[in-house]
Biopython code that builds the backbone (N, CA, C, O; Angstrom):
import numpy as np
from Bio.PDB.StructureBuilder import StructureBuilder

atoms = [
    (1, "UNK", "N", (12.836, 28.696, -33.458)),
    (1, "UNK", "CA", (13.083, 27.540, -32.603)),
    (1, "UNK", "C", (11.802, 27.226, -31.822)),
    (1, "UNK", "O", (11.188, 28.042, -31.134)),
    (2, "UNK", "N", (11.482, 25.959, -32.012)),
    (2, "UNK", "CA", (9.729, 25.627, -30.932)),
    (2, "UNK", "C", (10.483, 25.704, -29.528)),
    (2, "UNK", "O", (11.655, 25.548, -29.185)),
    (3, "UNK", "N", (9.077, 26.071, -28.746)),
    (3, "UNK", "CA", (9.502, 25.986, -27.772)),
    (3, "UNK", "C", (8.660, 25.158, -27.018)),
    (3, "UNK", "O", (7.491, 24.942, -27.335)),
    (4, "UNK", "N", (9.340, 24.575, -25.800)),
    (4, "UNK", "CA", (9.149, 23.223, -25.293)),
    (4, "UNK", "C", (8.317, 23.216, -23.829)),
    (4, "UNK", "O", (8.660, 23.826, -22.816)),
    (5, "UNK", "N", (7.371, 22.531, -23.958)),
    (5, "UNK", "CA", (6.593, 22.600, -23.253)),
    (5, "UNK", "C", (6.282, 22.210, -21.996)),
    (5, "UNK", "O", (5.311, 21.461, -21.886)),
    (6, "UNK", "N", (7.058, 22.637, -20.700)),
    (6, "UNK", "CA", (6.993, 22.236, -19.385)),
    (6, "UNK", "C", (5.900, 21.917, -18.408)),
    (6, "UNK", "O", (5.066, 22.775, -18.115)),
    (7, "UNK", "N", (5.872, 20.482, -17.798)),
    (7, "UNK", "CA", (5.001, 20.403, -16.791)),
    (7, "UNK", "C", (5.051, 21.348, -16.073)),
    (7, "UNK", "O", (6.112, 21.966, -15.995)),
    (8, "UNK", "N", (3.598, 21.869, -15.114)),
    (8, "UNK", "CA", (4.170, 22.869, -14.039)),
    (8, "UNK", "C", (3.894, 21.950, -13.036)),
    (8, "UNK", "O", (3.904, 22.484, -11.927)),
    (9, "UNK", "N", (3.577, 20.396, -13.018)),
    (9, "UNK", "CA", (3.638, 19.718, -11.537)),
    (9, "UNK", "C", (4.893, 19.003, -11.903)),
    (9, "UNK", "O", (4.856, 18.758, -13.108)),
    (10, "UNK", "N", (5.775, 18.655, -11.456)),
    (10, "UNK", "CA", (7.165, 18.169, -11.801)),
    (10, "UNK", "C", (7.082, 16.480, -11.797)),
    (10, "UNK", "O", (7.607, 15.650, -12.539)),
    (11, "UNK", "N", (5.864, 16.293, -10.207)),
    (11, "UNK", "CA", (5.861, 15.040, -10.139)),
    (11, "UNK", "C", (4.772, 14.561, -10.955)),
    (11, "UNK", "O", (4.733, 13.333, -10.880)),
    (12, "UNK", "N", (4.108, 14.907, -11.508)),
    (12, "UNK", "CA", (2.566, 14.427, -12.047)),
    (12, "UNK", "C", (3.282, 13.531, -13.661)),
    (12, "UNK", "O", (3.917, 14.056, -14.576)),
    (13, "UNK", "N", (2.956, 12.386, -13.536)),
    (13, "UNK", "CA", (3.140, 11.660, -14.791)),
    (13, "UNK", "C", (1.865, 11.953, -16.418)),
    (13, "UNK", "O", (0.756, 12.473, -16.535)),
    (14, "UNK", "N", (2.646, 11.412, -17.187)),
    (14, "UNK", "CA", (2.210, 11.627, -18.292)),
    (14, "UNK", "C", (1.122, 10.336, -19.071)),
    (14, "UNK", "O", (0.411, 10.288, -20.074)),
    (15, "UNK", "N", (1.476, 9.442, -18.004)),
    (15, "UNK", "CA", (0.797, 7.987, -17.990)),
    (15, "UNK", "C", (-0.035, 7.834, -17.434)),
    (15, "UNK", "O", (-0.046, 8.256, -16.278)),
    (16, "UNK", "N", (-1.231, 7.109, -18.000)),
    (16, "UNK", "CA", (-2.862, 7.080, -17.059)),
    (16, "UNK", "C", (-2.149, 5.741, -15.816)),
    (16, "UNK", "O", (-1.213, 4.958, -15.976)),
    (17, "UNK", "N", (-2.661, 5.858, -15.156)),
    (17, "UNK", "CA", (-2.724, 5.050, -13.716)),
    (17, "UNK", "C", (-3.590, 3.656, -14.071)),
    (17, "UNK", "O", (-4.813, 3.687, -13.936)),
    (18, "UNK", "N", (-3.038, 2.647, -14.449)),
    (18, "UNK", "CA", (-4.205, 1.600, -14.282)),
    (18, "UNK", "C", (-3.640, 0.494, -13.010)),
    (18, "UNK", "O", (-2.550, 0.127, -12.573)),
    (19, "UNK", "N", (-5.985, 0.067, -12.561)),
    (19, "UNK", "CA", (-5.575, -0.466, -11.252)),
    (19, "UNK", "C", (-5.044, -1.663, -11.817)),
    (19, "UNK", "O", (-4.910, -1.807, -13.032)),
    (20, "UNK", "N", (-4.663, -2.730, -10.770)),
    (20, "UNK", "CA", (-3.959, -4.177, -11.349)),
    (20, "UNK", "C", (-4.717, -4.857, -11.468)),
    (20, "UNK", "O", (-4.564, -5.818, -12.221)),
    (21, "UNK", "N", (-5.973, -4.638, -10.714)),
    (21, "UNK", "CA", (-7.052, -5.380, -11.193)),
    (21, "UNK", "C", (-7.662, -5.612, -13.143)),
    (21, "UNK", "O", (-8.375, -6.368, -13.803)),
    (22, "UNK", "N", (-7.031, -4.726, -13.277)),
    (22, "UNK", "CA", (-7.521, -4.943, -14.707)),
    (22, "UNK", "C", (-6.912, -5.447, -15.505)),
    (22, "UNK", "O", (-7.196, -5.722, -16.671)),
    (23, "UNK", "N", (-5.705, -5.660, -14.717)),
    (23, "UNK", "CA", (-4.756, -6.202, -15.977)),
    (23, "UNK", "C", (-5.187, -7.804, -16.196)),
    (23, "UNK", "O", (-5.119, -8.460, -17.235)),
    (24, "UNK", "N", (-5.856, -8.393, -14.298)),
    (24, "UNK", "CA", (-6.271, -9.862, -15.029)),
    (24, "UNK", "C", (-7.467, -10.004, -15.352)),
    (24, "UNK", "O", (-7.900, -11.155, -15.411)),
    (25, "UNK", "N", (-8.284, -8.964, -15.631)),
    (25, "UNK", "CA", (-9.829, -9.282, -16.604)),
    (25, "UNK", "C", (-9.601, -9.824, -17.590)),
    (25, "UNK", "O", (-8.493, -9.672, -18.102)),
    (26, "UNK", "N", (-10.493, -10.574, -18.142)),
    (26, "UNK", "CA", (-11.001, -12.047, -18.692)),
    (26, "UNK", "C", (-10.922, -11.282, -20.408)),
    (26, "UNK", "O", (-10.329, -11.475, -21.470)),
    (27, "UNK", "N", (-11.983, -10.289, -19.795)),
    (27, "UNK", "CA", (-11.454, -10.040, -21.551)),
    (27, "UNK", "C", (-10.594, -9.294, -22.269)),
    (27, "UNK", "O", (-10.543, -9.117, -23.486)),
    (28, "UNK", "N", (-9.813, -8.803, -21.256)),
    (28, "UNK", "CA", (-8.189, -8.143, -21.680)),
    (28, "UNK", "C", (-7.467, -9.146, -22.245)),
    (28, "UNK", "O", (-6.938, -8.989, -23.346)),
    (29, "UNK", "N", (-7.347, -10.519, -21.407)),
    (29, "UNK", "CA", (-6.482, -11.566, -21.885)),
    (29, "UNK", "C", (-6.734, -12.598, -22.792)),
    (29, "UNK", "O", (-5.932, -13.485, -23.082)),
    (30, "UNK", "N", (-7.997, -12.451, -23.285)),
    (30, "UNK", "CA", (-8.522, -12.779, -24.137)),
    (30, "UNK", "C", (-7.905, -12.165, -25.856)),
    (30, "UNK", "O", (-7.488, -12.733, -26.866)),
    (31, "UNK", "N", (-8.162, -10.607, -25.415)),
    (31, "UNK", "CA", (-7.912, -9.957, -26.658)),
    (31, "UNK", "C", (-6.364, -10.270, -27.015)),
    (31, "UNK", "O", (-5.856, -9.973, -28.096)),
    (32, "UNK", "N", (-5.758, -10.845, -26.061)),
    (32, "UNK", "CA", (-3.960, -10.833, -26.076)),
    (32, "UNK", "C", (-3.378, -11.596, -26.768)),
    (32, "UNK", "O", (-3.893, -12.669, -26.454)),
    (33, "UNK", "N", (-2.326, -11.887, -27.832)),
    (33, "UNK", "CA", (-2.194, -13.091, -28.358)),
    (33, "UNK", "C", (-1.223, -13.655, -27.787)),
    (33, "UNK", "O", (-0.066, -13.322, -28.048)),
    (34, "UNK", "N", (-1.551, -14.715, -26.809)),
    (34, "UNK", "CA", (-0.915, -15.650, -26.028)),
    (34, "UNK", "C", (0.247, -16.497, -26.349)),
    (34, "UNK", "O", (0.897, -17.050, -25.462)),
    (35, "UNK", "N", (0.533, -16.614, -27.664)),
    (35, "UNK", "CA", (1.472, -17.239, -27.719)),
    (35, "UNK", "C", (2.683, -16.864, -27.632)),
    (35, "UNK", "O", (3.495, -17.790, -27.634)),
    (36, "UNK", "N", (3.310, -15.281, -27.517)),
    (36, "UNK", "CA", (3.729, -15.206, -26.919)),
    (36, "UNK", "C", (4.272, -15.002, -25.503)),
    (36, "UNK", "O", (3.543, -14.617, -24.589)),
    (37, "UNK", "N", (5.454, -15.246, -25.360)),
    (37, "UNK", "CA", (5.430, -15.867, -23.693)),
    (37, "UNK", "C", (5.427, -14.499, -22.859)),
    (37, "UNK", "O", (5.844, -14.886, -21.767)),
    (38, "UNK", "N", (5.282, -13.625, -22.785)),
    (38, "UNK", "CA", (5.234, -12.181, -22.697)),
    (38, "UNK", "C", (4.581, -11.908, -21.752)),
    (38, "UNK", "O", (5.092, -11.233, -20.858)),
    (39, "UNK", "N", (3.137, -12.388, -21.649)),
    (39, "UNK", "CA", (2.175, -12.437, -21.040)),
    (39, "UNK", "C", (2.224, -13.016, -19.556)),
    (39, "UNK", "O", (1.850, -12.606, -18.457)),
    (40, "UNK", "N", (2.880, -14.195, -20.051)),
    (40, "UNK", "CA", (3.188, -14.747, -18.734)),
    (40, "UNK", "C", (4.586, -14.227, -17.847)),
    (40, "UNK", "O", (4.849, -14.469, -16.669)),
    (41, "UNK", "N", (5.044, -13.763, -18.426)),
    (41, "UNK", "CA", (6.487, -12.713, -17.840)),
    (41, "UNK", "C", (5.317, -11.640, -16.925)),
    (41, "UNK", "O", (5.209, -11.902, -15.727)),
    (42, "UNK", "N", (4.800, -10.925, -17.266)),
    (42, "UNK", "CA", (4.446, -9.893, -17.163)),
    (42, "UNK", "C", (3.377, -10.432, -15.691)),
    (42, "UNK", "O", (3.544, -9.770, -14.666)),
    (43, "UNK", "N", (2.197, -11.749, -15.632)),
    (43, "UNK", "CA", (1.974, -12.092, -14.663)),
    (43, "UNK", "C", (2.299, -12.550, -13.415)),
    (43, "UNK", "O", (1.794, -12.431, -12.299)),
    (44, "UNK", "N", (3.603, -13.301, -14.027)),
    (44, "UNK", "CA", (4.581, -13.735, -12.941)),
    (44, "UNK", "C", (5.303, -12.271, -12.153)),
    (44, "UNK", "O", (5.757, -12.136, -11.017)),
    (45, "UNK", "N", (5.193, -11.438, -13.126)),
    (45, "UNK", "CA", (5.799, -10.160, -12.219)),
    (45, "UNK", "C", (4.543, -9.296, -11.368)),
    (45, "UNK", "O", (4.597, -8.566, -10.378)),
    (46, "UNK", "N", (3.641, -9.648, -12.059)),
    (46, "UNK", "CA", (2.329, -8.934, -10.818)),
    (46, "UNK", "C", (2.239, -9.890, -9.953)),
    (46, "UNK", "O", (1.398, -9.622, -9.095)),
    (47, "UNK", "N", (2.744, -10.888, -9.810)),
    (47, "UNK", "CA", (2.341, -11.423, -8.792)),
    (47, "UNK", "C", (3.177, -11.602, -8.080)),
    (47, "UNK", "O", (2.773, -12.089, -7.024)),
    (48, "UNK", "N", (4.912, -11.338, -8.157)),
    (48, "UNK", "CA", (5.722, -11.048, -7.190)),
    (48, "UNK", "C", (5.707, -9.879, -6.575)),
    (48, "UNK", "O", (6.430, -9.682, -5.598)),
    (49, "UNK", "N", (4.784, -8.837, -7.119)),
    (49, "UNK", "CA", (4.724, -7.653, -6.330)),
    (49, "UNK", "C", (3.681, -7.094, -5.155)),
    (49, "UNK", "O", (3.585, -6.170, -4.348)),
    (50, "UNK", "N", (2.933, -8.335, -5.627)),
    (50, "UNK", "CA", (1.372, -8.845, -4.708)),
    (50, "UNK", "C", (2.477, -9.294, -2.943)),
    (50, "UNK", "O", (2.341, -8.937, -1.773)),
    (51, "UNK", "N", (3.313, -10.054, -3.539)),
    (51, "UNK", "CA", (3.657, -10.820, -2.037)),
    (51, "UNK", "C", (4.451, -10.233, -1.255)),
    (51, "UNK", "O", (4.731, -10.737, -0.167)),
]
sb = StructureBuilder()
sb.init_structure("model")
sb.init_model(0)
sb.init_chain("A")
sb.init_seg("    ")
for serial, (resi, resn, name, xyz) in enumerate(atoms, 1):
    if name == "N":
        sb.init_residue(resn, " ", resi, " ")
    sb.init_atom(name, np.array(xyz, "f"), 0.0, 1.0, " ", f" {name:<3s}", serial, name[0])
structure = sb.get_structure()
């Protein structure tokens, strides 16, 4: 049976931290394919969390 491999910080995530600043760089949203509406879901929600 494998055995399973426990954090020893309980709270420490498994996900890198990105700042929000990066999410609206020019050439992130560039690389994005805009047509879907996704993008703009996702801005409209950084920016209700800004206010």
């Amino acid at each position: 049976m494998p055995r399973i491999a426990r954090n020893s910080n309980p709270d420490a995530s498994d996900y890198e931290e990105i700042p929000l600043d990066a999410l609206e760089d020019e050439d992130v949203s560039e690389s994005v394919d805009t047509s879907d509406n996704s993008l703009k879901t996702i801005r409209n929600f950084m920016k209700k969390l800004r206010q």
